[in-house]
C-alpha positions as CSV (number, residue, x, y, z in Angstrom):
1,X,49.5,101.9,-73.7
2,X,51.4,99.6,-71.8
3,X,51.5,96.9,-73.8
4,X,52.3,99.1,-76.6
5,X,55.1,100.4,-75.1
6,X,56.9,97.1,-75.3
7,X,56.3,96.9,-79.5
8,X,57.4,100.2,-79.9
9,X,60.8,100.5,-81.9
10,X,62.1,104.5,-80.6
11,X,62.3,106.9,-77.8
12,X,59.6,108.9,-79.3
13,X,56.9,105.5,-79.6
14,X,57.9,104.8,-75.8
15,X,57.7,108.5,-74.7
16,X,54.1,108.8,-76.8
17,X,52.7,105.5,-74.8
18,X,54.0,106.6,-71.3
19,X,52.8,110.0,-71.7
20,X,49.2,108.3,-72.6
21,X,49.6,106.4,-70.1
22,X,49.8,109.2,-67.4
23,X,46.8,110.9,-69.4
24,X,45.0,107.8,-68.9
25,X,46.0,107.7,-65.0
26,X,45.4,111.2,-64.0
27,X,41.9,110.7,-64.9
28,X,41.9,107.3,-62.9
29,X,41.6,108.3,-59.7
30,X,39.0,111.3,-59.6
31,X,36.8,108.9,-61.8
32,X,37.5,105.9,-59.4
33,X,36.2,108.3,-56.4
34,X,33.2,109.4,-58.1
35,X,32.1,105.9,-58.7
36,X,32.2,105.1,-55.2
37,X,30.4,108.1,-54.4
38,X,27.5,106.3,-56.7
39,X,27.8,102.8,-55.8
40,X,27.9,103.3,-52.2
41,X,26.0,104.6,-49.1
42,X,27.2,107.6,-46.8
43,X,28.0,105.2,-44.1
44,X,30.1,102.8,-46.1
45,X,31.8,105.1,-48.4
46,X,34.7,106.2,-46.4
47,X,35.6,102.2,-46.1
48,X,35.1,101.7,-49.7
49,X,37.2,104.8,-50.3
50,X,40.0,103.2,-48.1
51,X,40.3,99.8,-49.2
52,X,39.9,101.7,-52.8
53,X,43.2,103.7,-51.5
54,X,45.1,100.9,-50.4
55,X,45.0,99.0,-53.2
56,X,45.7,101.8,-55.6
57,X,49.4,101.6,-53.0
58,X,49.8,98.0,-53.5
59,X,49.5,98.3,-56.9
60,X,52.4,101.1,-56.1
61,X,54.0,98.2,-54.2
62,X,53.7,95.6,-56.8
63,X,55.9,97.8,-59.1
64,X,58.7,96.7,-57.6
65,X,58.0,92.9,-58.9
66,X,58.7,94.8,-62.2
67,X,62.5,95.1,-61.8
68,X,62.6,91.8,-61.1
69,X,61.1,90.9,-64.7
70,X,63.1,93.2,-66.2
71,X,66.2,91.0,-65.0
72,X,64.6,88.1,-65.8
73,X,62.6,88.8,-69.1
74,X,64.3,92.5,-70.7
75,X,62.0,95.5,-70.3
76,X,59.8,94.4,-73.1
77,X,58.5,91.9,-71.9
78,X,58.1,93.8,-68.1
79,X,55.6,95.8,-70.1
80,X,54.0,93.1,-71.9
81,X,53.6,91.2,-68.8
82,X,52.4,94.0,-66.6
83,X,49.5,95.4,-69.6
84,X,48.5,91.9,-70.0
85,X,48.0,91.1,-66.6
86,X,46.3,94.2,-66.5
87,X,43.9,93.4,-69.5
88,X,42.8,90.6,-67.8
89,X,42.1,92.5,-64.3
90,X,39.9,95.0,-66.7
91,X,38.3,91.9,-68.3
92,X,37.1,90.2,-64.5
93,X,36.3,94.0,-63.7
94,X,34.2,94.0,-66.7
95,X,32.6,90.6,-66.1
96,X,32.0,90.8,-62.7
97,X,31.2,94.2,-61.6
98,X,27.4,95.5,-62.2
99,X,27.2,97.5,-65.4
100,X,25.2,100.5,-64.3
101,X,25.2,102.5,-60.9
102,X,22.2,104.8,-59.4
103,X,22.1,108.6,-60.2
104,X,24.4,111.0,-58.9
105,X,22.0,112.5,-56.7
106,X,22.3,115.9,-54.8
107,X,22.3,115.3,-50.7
108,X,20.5,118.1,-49.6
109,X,17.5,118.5,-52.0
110,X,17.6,114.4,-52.6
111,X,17.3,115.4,-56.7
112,X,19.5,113.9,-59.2
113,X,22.7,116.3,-60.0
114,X,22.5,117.8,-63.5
115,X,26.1,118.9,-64.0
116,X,29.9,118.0,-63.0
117,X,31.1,114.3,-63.4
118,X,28.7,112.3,-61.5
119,X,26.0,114.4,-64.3
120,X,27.8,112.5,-67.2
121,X,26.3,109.2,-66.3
122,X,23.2,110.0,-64.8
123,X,19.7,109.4,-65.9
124,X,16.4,110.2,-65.2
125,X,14.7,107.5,-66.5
């Protein structure tokens, strides 16, 4: 949505790709959370979940970079600069992160979690 936010050619197309855009970022960080709830133990989730924090606020941070290449290069190319770059974040994500994550499993009976999010990707084979 980024990206195509700087081909659009109205208000409307730019409204359209920001409001996907915040569709696509509310579900960010509840999905985020419940990843790190699956990929790692009790005792080091609440540093994952920090350092996962953090750098969700210098991303926050970074968007100040973006007025700057909006002086420099219009607010086009801010956008197409800023999806790209994110593109390519996904793509080292994609490459370099492992593909599947244990079960969702419930804490107190130690049996894997049939419904809710952490049900969607779970499997009991």
């Amino acid at each position: 949505a980024t990206v195509a936010t700087a081909y659009t050619s109205s208000f409307a197309g730019v409204a359209a790709c920001r409001a996907l855009q915040g569709v696509a970022m509310a579900a960010t960080a509840p999905a985020g959370y419940a990843l790190l709830g699956r990929a790692f133990p009790p005792d080091k989730l609440a540093t994952a979940s920090s350092r996962y924090a953090a750098a969700v606020s210098a991303g926050g941070a970074l968007a100040a970079v973006s007025t700057r290449l909006d002086d420099a290069i219009g607010w086009r190319g801010a956008f197409a600069v800023a999806g790209a770059s994110s593109l390519v974040v996904a793509l080292i994500a994609f490459l370099l992160l492992p593909s599947e994550l244990g079960p969702a499993l419930n804490p107190e009976t130690k049996e894997l979690e049939e419904g809710g999010f952490g049900g969607v990707f779970a499997s009991k084979a």
